[in-house]
N, C-alpha and C positions, 0 to 999 in steps of 0.2 A: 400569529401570536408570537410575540419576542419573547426568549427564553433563556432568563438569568440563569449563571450558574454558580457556585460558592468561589469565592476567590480562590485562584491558584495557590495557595498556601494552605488553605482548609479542605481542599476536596483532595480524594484518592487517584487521581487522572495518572500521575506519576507513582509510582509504586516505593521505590525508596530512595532519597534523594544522595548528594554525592559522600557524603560522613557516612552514611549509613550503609549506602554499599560498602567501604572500603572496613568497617565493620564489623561486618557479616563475613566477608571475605577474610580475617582473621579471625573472627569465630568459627568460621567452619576448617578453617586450617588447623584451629587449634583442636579443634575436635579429631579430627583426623590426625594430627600427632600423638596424642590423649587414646586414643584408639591404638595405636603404634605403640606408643609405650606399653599399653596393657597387655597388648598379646604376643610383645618382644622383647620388652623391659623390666614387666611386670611390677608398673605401677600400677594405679589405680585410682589417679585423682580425676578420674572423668566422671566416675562412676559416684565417688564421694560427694562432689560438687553437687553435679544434677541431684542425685537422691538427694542431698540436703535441701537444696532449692525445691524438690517435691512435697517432703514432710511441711516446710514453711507453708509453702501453698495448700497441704490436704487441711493442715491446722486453721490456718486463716479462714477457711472457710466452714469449718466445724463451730471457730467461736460467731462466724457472721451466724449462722444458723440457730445459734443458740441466744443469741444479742435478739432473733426475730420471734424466739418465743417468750424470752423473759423483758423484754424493753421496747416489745411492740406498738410502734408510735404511726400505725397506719390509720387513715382517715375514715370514721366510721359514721354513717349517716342513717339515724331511724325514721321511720315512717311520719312518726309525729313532725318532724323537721321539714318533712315534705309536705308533707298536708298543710302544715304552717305556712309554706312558701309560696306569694303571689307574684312574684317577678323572675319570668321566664325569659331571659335573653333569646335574639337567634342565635342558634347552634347550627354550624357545617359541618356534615359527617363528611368524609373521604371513602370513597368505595373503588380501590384500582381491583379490577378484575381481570384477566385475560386467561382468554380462551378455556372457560368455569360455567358454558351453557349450559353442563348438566346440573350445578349448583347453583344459580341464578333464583330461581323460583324460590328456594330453601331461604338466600340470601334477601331477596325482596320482603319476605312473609316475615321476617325476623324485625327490619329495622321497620316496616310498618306496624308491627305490634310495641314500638317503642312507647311509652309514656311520656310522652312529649306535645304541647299543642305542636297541632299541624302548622298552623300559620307562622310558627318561629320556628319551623327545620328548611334547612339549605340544601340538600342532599344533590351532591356531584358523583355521578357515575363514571369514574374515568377508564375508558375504551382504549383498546389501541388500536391502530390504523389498519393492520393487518389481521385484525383479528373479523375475519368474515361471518364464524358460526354466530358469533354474542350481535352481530350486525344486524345480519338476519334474525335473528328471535324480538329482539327489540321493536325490529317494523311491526312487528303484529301483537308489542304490549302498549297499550294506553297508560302511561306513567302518569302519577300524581304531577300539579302544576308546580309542586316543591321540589320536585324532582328534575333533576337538569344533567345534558350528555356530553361530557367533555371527549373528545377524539385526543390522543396523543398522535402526532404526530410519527413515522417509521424513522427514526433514522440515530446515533449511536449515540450514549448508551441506549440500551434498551431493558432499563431496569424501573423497580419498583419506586426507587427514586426520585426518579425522573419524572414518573407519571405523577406523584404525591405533591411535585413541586408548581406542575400546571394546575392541578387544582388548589391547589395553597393560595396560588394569583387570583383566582376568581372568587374565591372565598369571601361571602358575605358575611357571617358570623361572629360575635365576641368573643365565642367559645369554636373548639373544632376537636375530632376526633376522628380519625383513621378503623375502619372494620375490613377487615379480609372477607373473600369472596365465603368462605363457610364459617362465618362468625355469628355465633349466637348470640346476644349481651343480654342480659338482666334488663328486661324494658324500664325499669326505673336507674337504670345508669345516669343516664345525661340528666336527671332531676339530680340524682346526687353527687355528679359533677360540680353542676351550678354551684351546691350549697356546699359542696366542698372547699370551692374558689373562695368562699366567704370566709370560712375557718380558718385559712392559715393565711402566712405574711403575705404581703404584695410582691415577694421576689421568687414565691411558688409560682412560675408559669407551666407544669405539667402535674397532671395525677395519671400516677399509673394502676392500669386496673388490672388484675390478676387473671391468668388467662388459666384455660381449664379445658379439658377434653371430655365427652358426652359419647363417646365408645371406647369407656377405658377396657374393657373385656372382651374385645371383638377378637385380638391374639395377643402373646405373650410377649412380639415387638411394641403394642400399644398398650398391657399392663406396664412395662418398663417406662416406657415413653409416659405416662402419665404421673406414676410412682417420681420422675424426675420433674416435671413441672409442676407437680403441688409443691416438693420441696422449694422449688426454683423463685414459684410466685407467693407461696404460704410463708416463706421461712427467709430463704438468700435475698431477696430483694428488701424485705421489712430487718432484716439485720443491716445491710447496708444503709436503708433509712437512717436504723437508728444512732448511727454513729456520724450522721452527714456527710458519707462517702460523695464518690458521683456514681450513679444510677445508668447502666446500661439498658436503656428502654426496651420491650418488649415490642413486636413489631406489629402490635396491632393495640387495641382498645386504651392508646394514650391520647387524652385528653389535655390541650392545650388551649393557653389564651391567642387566638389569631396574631394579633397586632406583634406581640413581639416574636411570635414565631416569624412573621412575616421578615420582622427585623434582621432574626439571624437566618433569613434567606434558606429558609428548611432543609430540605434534605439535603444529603452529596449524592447525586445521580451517580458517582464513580464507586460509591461504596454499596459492597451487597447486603451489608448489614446494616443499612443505612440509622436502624433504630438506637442501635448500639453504641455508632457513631455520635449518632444527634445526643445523646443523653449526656456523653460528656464534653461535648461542644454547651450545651445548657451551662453545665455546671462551670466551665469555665469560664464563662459569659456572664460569671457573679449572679448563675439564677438558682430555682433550687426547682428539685422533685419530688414528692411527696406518694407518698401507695395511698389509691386507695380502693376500700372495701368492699368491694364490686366484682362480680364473674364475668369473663366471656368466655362461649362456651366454645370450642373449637372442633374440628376433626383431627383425630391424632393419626398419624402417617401410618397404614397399617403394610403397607408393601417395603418389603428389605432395598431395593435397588431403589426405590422413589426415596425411601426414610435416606439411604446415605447420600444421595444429591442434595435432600434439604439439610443435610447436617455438613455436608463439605463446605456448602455455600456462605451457614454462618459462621464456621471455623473460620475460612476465608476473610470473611466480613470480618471479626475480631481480629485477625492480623492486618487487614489494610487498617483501620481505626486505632490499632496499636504503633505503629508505622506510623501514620499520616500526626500521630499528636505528639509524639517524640523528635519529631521534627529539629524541635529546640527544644531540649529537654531543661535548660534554664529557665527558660520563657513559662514552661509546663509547672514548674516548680515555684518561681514567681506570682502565677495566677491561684494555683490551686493549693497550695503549701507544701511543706515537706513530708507530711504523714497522708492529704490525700495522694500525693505523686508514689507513697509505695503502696497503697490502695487501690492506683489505678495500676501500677503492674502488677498485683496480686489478682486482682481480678480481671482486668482483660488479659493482659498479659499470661497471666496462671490457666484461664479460662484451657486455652489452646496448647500451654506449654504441657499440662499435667495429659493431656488425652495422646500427644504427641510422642514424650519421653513413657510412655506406660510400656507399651511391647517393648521397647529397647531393654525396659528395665527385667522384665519378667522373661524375655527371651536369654538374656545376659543369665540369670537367674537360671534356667533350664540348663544351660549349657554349665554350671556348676553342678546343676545334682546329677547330671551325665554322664562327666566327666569324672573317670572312676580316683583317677590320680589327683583331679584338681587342677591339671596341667595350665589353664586360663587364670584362673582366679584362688585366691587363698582362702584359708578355715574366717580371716579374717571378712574379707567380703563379704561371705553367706553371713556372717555375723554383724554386719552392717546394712546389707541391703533389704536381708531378708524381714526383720522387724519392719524396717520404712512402709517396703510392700506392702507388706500385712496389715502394718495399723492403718496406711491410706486407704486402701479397700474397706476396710472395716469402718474407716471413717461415711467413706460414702454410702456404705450401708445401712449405718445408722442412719444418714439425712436422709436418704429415700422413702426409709421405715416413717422417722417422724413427719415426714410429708404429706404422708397417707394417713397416717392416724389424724393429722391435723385436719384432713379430706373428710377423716369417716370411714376409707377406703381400708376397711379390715381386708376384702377378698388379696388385697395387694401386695397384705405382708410376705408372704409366700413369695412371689415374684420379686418381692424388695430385696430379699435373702441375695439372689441369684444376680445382683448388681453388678458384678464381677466379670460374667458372659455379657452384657449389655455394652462394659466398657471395651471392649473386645470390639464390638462395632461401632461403637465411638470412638475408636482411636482409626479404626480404617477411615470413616470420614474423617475427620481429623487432619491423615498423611494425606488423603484424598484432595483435601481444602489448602494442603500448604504446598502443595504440588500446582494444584492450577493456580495461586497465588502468583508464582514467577511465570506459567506459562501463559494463564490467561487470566487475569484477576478481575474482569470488569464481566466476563460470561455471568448472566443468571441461569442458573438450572433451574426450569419450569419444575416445580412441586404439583404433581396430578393429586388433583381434590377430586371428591366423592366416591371414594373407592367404597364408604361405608355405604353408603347412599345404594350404590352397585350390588354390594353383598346385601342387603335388605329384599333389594328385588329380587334376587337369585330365590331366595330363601322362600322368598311369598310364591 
């Protein structure tokens, strides 16, 4: 099977191109004079800067949050609509799984209990070549005849991508959507996909479905981790709707029209946030994305050393995709306008920048109230930096809180409180993700699923 890949100017294969390094290379010089000055000049315009560009970004994101509770323009489809509706397209779901034998059975019993005639599902299994344990289980399931086994082939990259984009080729369907190997969806999803496509204009080619975890309570890493994706899919994504930003897609239960996904040649197999990526190549593509009002339900990462692989990874991801479209930042401005061009570095851009500059900023901070004379930093700093800190924190505590309330998830406020120590490990993935960026940026770190699954059995 031949295997296109996004043209050399859209894909992440190159990390940053020659403007960019040279750049970066005076940013980080200027950084490190800025550094020099502080703690031998004792200025302190590094310090000013950055915290300014933080409050910008914790702000920005306070009003998307609040744009997604008062001006919530997400697609919302009742039963009656269904029941009314006799024309059911084929629909392709995408299933890359690798090496998820113990989740498999969980993930079969899920999309067969879809609400969907059978006769219009396309359903592509995509395997990877190396993957022996899912090989072997397979020989001994009798799969439905809608059901079909794509092999990816072994060879580089070997990312999510890349498996998404073989099946994207074989895709029979009008309609298509992508489910992870422990994805639950709302069995009436792809009914009200269909009817959602009908709702809005002809240049909505994606609905994003809101994603959701189903052991928010199993530890105080996955109270946190949930508390942040209600806010993320309830509140940040439906504020960025509302203002018709671009939409950084979510890496699963996005639902698309084939035909023109096919167009803009799907995924970047070089990018690890491949989702991320795609939602503003969409948008730039003069298309649009739309939320809608649908669950899938997920496993939320309950292991500390598994959770900060899968969070370096999409850190990662937002900086190749940050990079890869700045490319021509005229070109970037041209396409998408001036207001969404500082949307899209508030948001992808801030995504990474705010998790990043966080210990610099509170470490800087310690080393003032230590420091009995002040010797580093003046009465004035603390009196500059120390508000920033505070209100930003405060900010994201607020959004986590109303995430959960937006959830129902009373048990969670407690936990919302403590969003503080959460960010603490999001900033280690974080330096985590922009460290392997320059040394390895095309590596995917396997996220180990069914750890719930494991702990259930322990238990019984």
């Amino acid at each position: 099977m031949k295997y296109e890949v996004l043209l050399p100017e859209k894909n992440a294969y190159v990390k940053l191109v020659r403007w960019q390094k040279f750049f970066l290379f005076l940013f980080i010089t200027g950084i490190i004079y800025s550094l020099y000055s502080c703690f031998l000049l004792r200025t302190y315009y590094f310090f000013y800067f950055f915290s300014s560009v933080y409050f910008v970004i914790c702000f920005h994101k306070l009003f998307l949050v609040f744009r997604g509770l008062i001006k919530n323009k997400e697609i919302k489809i009742d039963e009656i609509e269904i029941l009314s509706n006799r024309d059911w397209p084929l629909y392709s779901i995408l299933l890359p799984i690798y090496k998820e034998k113990e989740i498999f059975n969980q993930l079969y019993s899920a999309i067969e209990k879809l609400d969907y005639p059978k006769d219009k599902l396309d359903i592509i299994l995509l395997i990877e070549e190396d993957d022996i344990e899912i090989k072997e289980l397979l020989k001994n399931i009798k799969l439905p005849s809608y059901w079909r086994i794509i092999e990816i082939p072994n060879f580089y990259p070997k990312t999510k991508g890349k498996a998404l984009n073989f099946g994207l080729k074989e895709a029979k369907g009008v309609y298509l959507v992508i489910y992870d190997a422990e994805d639950i969806p709302e069995s009436n999803q792809l009914k009200k996909a269909v009817i959602g496509f009908k709702k809005v204009l002809e240049n909505v080619i994606c609905l994003q479905s809101k994603l959701n975890y189903y052991n928010p309570y199993q530890n105080l890493l996955t109270k946190w981790f949930t508390a942040e994706y209600s806010s993320w899919f309830d509140l940040y994504l439906p504020g960025i709707d509302s203002i018709e930003a671009p939409i950084p897609l979510g890496g699963t239960s996005n639902h698309f029209k084939t035909e023109v996904l096919k167009k803009l040649k799907g995924w970047d197999p070089f990018n690890v946030t491949e989702d991320c990526d795609l939602g503003i190549r969409i948008f730039m593509s003069g298309y649009k994305t739309k939320i809608l009002d649908t669950t899938t339900w997920e496993e939320a990462n309950s292991e500390l050393n598994n959770w900060i692989k899968q969070r370096s990874r999409w850190v990662k991801g937002y900086i190749q995709t940050y990079f890869v479209h700045l490319r021509n930042p005229f070109n970037l401005v041209k396409k998408i306008g001036f207001k969404n061009f500082l949307h899209f570095n508030l948001i992808v851009g801030g995504n990474f920048f705010v998790l990043c500059f966080n210990p610099i900023a509170w470490i800087s901070l310690l080393i003032w109230i230590f420091s009995s004379r002040k010797v580093y930093f003046p009465n004035f700093f603390f009196l500059f930096i120390t508000p920033i800190l505070l209100i930003g924190n405060v900010i994201f505590i607020i959004i986590n809180i109303l995430g959960v309330l937006k959830r129902k998830w009373y048990k969670l406020i407690f936990p919302a409180l403590l969003t503080p120590l959460y960010w603490i490990l999001m900033s280690i993935g974080a330096l985590k993700g922009l460290i392997q960026f320059f040394k390895n940026p095309h590596y995917w770190e396997k996220t180990e699923h069914a750890l719930f699954i494991h702990e259930l059995s322990r238990k019984k």
